[in-house]
C-alpha positions as a printed Julia matrix, in Angstrom:
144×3 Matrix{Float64}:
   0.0     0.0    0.0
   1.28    3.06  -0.69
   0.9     6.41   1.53
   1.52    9.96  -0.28
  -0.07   12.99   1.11
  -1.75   13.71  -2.1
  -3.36   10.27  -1.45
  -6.96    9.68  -0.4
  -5.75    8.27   3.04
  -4.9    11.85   3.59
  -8.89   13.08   3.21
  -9.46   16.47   2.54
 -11.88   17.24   5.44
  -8.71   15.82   7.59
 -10.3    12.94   9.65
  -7.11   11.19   9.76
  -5.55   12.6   11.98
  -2.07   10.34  11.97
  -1.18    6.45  11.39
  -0.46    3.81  13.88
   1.8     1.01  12.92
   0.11   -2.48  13.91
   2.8    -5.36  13.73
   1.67   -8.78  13.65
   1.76  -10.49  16.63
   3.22  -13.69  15.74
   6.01  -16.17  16.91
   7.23  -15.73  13.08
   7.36  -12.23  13.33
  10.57  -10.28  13.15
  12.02   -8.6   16.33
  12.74   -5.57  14.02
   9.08   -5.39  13.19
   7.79   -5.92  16.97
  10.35   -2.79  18.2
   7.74   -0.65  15.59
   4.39   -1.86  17.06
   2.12    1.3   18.14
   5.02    3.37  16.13
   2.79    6.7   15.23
   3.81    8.61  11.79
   2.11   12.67  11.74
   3.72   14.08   8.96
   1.07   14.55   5.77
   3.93   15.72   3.4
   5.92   12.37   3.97
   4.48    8.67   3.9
   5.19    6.54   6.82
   8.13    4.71   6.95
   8.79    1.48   5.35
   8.68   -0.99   8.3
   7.85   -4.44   6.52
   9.34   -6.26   4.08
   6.09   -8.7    3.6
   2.64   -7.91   3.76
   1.74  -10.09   6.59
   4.41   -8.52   9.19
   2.04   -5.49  10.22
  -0.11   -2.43   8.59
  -0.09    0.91   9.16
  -3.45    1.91  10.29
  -5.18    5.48   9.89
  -6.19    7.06  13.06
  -9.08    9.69  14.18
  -9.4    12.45  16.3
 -11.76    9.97  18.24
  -9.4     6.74  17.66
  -8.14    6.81  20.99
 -11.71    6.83  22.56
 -12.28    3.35  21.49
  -8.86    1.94  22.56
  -9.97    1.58  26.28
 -10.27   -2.31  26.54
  -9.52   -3.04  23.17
  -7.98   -5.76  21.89
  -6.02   -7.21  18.8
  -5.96  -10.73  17.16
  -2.82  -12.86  17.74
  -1.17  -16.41  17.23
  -2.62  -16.84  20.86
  -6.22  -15.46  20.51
  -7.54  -11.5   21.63
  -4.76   -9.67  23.2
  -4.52   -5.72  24.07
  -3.94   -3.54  21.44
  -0.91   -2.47  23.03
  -0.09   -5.7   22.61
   0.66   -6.62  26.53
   2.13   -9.43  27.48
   2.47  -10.96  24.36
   4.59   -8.31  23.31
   6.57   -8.66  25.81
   7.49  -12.31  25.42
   7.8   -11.67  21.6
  10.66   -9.03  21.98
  11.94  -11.14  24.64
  12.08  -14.37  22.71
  13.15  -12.9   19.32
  15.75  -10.96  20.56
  17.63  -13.59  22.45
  17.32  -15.85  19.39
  18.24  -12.66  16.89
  21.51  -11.65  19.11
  22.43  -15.35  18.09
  24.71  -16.75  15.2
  24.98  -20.16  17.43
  22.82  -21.69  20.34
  19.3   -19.75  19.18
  17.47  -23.51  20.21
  19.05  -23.09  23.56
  18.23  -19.46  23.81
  14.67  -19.95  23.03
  14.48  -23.08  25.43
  15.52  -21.04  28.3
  13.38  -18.09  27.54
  10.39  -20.16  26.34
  10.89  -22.45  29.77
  10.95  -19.19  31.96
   7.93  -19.37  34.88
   7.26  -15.35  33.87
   5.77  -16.7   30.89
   4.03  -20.03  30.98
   0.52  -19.44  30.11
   1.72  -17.86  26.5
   3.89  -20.72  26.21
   1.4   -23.51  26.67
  -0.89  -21.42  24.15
   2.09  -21.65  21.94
   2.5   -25.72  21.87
   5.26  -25.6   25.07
   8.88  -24.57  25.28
  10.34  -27.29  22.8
   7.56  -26.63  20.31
   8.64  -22.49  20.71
  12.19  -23.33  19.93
  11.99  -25.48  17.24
   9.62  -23.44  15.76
  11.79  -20.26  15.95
  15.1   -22.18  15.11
  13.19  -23.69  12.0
  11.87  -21.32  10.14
  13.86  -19.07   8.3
  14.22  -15.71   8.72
  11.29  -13.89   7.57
């Protein structure tokens, strides 16, 4: 998708206020991408940045003067069902996960083992398939 100011994501009457980027909240998901999530872009000359690299890493989503009204309690689809848009816990075990794994050229299985097997964050990971499913999963895949 592509964002100029000229564009008619930018209306006229100026009910967009700015955008919000949205990253997907996924195991898969790049720590990169994750680090952007609630990232807010103002500028109407300039587009947003370019955070993804594939379509199905996260959206940049336009944003009204009343947005925030409706953001109380609201929640987000992820890889483990509704989570807050903020992205919460989920978030939190995402960065955690991807960037000992990222920080890696060697041991990433053992790196996600010990985060994945972690008490702080054993509900997500039984949502997930357990710790051993979390690592292989993230050791894997290839980088997306």
């Amino acid at each position: 998708m592509t964002y100029k100011s000229e564009a008619p994501q930018w209306d006229d009457a100026e009910l967009i206020q700015h955008f919000k980027f949205c990253a997907t909240m996924q195991l898969r998901t790049p720590l990169r991408i994750l680090q952007h999530h609630n990232d807010t872009h103002w500028d109407r000359a300039q587009p947003p940045p370019k955070i993804i690299e594939k379509s199905w890493q996260g959206i940049w989503v336009p944003c009204t003067r009343l947005s925030g009204l409706f953001e109380y309690e609201a929640t987000m689809a992820s890889e483990i069902g509704q989570i807050p848009l903020s992205g919460g816990d989920f978030l939190r075990f995402l960065l955690t996960i991807r960037e000992a794994v990222e920080s890696r050229d060697t041991g990433k299985h053992a790196a996600a083992l010990s985060v994945a097997s972690s008490k702080s964050w054993e509900s997500i990971v039984e949502r997930l398939g357990g710790a051993h499913n979390v690592a292989m999963r993230l050791c894997k895949a290839k980088a997306e």
